[in-house]
PQR file of N, CA, C, O and H, with PARSE charges and radii, in Angstrom:
ATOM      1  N   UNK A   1     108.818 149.220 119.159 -0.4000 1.5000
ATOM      2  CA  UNK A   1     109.326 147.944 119.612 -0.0000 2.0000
ATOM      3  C   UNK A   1     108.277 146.826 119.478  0.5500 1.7000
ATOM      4  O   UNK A   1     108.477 145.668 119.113 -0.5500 1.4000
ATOM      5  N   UNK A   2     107.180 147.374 119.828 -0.4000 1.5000
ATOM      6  CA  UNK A   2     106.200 146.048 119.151 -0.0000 2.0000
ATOM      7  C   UNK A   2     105.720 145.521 118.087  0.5500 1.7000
ATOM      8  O   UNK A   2     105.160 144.469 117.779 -0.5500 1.4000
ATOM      9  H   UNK A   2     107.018 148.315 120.125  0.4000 1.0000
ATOM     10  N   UNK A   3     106.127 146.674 117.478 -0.4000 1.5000
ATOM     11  CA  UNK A   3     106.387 145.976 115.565 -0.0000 2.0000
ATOM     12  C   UNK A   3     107.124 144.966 115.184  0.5500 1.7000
ATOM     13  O   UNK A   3     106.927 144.116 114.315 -0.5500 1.4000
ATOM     14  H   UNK A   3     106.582 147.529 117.728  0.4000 1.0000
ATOM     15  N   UNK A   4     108.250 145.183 116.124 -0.4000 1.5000
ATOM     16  CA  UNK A   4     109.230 143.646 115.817 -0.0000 2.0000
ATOM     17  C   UNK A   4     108.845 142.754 116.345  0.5500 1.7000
ATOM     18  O   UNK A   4     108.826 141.664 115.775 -0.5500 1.4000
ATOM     19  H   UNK A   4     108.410 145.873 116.829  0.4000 1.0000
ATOM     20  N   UNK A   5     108.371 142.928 117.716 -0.4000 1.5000
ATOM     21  CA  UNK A   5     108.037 141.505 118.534 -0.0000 2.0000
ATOM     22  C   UNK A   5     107.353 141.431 117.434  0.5500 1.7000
ATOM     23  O   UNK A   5     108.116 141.134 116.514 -0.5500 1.4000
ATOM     24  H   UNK A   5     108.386 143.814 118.179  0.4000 1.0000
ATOM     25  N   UNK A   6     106.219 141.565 117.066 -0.4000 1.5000
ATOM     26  CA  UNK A   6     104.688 140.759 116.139 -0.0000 2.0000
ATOM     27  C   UNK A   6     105.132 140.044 114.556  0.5500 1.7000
ATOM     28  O   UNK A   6     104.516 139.388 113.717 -0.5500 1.4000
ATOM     29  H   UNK A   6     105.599 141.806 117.813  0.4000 1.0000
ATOM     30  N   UNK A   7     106.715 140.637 114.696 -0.4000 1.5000
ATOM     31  CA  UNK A   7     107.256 140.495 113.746 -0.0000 2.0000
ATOM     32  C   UNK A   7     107.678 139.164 113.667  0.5500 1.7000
ATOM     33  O   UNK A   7     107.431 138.302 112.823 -0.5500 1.4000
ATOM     34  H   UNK A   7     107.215 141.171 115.378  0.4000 1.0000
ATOM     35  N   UNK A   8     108.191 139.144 114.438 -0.4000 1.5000
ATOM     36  CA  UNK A   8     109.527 138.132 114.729 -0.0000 2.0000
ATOM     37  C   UNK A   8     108.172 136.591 114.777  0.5500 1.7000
ATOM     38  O   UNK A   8     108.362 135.504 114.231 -0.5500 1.4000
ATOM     39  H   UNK A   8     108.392 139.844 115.123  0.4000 1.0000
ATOM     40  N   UNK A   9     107.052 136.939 115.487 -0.4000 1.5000
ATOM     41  CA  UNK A   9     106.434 135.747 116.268 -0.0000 2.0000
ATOM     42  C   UNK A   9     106.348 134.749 114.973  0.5500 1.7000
ATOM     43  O   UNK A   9     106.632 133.558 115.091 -0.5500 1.4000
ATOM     44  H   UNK A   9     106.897 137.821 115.930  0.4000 1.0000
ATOM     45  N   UNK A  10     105.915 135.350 113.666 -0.4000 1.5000
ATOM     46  CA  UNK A  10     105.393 134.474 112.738 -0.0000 2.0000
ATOM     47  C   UNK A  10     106.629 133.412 111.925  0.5500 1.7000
ATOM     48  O   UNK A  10     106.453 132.318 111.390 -0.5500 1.4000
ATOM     49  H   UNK A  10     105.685 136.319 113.570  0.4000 1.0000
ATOM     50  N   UNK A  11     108.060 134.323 112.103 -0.4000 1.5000
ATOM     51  CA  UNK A  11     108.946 133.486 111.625 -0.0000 2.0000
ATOM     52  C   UNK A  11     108.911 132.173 112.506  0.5500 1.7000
ATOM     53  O   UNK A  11     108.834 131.018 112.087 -0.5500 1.4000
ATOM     54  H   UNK A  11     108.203 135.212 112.537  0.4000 1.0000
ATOM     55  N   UNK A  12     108.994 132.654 113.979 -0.4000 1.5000
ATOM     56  CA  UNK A  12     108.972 131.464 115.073 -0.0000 2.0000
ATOM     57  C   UNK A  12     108.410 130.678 114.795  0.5500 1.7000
ATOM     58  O   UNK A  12     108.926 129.575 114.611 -0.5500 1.4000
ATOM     59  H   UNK A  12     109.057 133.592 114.319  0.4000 1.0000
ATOM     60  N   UNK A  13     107.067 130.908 114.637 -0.4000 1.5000
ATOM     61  CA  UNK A  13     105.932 130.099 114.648 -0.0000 2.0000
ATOM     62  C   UNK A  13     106.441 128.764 113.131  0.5500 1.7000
ATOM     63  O   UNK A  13     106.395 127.534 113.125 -0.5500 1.4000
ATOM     64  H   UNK A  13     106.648 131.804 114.786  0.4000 1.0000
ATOM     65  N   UNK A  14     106.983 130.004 111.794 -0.4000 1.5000
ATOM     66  CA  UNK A  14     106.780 128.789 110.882 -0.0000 2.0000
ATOM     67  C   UNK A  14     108.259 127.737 111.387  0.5500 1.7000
ATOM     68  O   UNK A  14     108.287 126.661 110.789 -0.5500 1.4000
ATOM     69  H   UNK A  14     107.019 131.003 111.799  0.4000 1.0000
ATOM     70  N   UNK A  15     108.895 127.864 111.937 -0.4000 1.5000
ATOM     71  CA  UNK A  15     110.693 127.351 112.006 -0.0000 2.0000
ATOM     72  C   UNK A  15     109.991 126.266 112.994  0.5500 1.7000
ATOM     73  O   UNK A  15     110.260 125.120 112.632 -0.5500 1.4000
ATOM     74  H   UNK A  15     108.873 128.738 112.423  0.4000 1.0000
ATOM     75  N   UNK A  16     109.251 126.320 114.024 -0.4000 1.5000
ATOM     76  CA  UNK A  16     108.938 125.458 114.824 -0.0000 2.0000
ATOM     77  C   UNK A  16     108.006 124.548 114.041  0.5500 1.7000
ATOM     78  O   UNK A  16     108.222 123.337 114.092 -0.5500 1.4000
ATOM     79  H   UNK A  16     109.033 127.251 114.318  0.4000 1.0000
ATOM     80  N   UNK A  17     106.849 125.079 113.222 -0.4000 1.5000
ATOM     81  CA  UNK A  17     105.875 124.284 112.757 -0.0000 2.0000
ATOM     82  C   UNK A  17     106.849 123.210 111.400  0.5500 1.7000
ATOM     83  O   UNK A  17     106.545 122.053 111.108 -0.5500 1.4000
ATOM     84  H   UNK A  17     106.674 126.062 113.181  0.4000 1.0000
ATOM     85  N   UNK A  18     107.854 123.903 110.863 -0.4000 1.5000
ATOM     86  CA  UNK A  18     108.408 123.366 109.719 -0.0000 2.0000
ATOM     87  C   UNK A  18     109.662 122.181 110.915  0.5500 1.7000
ATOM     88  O   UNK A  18     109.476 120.968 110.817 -0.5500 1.4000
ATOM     89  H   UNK A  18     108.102 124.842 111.100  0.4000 1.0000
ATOM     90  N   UNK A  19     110.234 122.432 111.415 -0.4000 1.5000
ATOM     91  CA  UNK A  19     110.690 121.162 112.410 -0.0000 2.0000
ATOM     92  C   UNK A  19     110.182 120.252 113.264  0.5500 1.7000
ATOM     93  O   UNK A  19     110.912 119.336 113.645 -0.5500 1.4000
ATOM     94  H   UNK A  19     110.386 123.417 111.494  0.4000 1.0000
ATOM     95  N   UNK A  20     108.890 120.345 113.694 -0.4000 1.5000
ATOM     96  CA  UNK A  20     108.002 119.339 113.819 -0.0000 2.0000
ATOM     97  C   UNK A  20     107.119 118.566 112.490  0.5500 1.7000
ATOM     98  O   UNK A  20     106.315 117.635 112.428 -0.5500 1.4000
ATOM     99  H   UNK A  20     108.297 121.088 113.384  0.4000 1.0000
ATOM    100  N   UNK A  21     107.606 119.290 111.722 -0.4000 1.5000
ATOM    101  CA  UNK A  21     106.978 118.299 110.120 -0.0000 2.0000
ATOM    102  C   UNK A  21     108.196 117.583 109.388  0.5500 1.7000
ATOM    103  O   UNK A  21     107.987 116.760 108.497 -0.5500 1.4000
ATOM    104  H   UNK A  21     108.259 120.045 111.772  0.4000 1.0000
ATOM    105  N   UNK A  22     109.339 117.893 109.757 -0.4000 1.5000
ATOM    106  CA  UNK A  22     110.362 117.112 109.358 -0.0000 2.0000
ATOM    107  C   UNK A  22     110.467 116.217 109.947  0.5500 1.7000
ATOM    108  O   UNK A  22     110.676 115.143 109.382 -0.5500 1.4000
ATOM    109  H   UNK A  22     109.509 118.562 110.481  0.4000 1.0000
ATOM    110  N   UNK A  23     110.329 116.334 111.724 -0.4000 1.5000
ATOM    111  CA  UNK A  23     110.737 114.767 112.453 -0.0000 2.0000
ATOM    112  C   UNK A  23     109.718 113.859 112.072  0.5500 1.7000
ATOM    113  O   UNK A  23     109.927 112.761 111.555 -0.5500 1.4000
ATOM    114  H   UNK A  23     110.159 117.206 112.183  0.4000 1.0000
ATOM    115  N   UNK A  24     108.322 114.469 112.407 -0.4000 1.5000
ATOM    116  CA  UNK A  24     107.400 113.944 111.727 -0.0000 2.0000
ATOM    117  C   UNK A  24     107.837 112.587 110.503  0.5500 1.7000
ATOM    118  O   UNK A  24     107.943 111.369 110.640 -0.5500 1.4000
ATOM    119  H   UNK A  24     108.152 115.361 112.827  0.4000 1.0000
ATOM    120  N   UNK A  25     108.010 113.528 109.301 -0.4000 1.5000
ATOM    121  CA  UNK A  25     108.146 112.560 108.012 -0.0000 2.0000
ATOM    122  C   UNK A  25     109.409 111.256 108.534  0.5500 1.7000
ATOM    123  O   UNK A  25     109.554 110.108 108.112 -0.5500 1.4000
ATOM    124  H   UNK A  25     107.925 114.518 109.190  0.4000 1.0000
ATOM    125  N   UNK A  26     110.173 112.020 109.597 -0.4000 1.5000
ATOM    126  CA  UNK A  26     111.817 110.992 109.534 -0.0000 2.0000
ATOM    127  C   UNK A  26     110.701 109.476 110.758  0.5500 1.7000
ATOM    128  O   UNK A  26     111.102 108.322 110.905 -0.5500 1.4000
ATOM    129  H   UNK A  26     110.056 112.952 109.939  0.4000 1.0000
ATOM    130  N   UNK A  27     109.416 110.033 111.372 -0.4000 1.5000
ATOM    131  CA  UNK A  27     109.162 109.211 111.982 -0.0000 2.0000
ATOM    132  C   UNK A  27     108.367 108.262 111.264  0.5500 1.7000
ATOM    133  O   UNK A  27     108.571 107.048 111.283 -0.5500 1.4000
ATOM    134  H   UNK A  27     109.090 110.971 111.253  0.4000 1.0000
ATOM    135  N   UNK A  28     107.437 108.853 110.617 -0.4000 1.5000
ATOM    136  CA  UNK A  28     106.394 108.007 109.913 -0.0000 2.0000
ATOM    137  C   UNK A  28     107.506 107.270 108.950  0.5500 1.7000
ATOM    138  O   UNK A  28     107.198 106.099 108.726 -0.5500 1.4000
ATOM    139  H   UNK A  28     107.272 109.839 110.602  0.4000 1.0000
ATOM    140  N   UNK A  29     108.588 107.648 108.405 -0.4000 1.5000
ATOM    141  CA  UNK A  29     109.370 106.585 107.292 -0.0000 2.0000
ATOM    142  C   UNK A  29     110.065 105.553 107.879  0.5500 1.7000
ATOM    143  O   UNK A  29     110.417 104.524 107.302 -0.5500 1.4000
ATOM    144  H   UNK A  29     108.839 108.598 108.588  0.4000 1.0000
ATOM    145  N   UNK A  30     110.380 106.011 109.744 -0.4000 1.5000
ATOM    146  CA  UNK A  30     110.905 104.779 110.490 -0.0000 2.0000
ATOM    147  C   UNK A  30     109.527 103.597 110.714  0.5500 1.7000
ATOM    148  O   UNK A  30     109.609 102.371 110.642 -0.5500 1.4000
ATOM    149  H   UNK A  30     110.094 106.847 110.212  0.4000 1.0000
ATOM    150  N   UNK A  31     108.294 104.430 110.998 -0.4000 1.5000
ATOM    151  CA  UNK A  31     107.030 103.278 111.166 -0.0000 2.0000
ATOM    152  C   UNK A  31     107.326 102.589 109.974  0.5500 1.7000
ATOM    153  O   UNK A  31     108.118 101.652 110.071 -0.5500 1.4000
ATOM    154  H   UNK A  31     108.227 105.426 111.056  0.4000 1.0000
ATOM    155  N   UNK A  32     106.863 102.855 108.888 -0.4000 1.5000
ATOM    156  CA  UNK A  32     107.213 102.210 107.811 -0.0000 2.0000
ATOM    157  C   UNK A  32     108.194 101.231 107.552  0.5500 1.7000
ATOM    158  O   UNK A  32     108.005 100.017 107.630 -0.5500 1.4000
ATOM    159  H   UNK A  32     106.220 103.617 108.809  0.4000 1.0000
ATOM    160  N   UNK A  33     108.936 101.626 107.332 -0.4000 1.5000
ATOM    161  CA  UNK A  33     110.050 100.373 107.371 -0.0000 2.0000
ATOM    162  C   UNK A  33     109.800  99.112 108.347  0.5500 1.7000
ATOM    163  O   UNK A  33     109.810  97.918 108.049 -0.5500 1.4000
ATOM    164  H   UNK A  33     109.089 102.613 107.268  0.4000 1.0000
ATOM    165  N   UNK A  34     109.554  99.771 109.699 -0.4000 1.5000
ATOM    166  CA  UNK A  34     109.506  98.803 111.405 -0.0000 2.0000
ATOM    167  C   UNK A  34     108.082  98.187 110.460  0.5500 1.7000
ATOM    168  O   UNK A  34     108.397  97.033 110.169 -0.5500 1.4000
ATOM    169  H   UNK A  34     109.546 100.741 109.940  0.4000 1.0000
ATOM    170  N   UNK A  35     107.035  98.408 110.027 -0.4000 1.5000
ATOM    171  CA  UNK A  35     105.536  97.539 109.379 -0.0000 2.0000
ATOM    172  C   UNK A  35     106.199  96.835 108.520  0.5500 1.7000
ATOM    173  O   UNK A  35     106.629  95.775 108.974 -0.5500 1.4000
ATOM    174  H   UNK A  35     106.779  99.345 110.263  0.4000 1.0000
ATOM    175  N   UNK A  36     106.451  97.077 107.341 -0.4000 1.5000
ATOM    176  CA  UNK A  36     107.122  96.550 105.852 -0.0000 2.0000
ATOM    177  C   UNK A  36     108.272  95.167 106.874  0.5500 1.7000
ATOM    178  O   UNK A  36     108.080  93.992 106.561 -0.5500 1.4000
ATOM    179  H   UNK A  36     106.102  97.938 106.972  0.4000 1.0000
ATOM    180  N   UNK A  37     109.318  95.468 107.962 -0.4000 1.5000
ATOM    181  CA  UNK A  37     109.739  93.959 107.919 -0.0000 2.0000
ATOM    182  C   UNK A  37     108.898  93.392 108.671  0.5500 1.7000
ATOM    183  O   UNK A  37     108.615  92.211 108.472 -0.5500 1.4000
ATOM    184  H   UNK A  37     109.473  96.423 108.216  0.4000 1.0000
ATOM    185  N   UNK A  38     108.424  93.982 109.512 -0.4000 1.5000
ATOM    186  CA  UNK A  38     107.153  92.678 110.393 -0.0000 2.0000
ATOM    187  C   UNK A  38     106.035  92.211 109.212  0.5500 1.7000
ATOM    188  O   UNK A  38     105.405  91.163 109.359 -0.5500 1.4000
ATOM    189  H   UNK A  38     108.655  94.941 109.674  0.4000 1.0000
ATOM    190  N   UNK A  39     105.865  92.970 108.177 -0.4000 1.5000
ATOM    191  CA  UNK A  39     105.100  92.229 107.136 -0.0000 2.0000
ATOM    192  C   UNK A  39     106.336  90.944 106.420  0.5500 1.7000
ATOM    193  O   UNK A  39     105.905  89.795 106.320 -0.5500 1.4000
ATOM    194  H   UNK A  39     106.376  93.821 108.058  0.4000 1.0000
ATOM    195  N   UNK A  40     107.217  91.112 106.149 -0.4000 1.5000
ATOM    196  CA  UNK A  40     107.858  90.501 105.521 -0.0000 2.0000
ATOM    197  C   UNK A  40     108.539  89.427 106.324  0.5500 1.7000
ATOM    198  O   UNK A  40     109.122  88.587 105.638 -0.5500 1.4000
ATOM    199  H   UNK A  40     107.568  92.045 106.231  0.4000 1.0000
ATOM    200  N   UNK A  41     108.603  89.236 107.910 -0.4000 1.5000
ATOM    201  CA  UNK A  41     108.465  88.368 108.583 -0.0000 2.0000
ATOM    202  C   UNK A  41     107.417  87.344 108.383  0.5500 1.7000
ATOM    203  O   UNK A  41     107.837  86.196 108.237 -0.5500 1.4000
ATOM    204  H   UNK A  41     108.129  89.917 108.467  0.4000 1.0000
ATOM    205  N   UNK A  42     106.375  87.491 108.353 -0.4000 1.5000
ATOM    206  CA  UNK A  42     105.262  86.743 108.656 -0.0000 2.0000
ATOM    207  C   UNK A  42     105.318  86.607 107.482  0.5500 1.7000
ATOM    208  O   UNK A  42     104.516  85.675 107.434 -0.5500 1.4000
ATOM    209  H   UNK A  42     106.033  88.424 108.471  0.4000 1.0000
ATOM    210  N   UNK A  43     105.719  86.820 106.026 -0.4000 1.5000
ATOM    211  CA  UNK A  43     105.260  86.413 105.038 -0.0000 2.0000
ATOM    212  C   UNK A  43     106.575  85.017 104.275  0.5500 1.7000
ATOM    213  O   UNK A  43     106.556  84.227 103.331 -0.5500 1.4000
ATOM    214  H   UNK A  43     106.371  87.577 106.065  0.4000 1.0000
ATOM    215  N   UNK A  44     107.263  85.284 105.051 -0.4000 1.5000
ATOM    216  CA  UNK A  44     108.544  84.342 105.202 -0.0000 2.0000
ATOM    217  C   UNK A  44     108.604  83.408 106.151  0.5500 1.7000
ATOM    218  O   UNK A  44     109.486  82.550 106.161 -0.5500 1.4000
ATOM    219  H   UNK A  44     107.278  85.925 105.818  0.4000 1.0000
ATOM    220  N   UNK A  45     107.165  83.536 107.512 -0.4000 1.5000
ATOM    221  CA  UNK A  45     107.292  82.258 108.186 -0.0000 2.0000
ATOM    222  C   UNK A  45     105.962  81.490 107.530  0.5500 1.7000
ATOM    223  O   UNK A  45     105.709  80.285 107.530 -0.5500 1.4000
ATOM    224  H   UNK A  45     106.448  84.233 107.504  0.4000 1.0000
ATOM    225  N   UNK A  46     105.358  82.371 107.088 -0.4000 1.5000
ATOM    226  CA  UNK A  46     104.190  81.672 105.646 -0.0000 2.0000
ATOM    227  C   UNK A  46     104.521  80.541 105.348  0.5500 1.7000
ATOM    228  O   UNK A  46     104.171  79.429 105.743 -0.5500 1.4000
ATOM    229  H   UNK A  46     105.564  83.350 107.088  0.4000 1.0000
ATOM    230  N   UNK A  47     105.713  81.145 104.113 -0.4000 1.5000
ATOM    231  CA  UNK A  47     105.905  80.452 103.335 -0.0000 2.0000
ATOM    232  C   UNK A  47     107.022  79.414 103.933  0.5500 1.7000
ATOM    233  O   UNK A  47     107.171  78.395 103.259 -0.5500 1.4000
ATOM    234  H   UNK A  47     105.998  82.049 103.792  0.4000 1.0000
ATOM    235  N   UNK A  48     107.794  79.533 105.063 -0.4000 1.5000
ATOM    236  CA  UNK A  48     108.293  78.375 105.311 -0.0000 2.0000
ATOM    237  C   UNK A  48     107.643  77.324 106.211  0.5500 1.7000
ATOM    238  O   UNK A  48     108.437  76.587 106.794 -0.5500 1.4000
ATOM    239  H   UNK A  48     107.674  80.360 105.610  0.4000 1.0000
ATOM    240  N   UNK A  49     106.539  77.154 106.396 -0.4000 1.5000
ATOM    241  CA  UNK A  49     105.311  76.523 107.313 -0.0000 2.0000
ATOM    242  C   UNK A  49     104.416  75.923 106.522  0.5500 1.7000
ATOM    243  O   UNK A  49     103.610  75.147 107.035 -0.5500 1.4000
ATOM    244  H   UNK A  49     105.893  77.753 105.922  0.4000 1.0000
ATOM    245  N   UNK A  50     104.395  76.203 104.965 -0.4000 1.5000
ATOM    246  CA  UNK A  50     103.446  75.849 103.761 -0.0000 2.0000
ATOM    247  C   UNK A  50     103.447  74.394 103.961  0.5500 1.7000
ATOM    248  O   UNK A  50     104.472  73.970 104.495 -0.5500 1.4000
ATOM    249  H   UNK A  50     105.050  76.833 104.548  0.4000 1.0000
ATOM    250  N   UNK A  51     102.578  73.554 103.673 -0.4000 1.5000
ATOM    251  CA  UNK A  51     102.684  71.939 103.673 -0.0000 2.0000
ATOM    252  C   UNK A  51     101.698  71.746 102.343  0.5500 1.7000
ATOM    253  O   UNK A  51     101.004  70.817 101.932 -0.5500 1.4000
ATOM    254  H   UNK A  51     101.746  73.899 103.239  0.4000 1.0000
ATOM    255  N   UNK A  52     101.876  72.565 102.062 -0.4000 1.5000
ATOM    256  CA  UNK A  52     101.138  72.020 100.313 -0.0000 2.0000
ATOM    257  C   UNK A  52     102.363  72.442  99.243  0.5500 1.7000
ATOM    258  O   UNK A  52     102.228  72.234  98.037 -0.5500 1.4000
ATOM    259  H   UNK A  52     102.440  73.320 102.396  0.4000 1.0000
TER
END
């Protein structure tokens, strides 16, 4: 019986480690986007503030 437990642990281990690297990527691509329009804010009150 403890062949399986020791068995089983490593699938666990990767199913948990591989679903915390997916939310991961779904989070860092939401940062991204949320940077990219606050960049593109400020680069649109830039250019509408220009006096040259």
């Amino acid at each position: 019986m403890k062949i399986q437990r020791f068995a089983t642990l490593p699938v666990i281990l990767a199913v948990a480690v591989t679903s915390l690297a997916l939310a991961g990527c779904n989070t860092t691509a939401g940062l991204g986007r949320d940077v990219a329009a606050g960049a593109n804010a400020v680069t649109d009150t830039a250019q509408d503030n220009k006096t040259y």
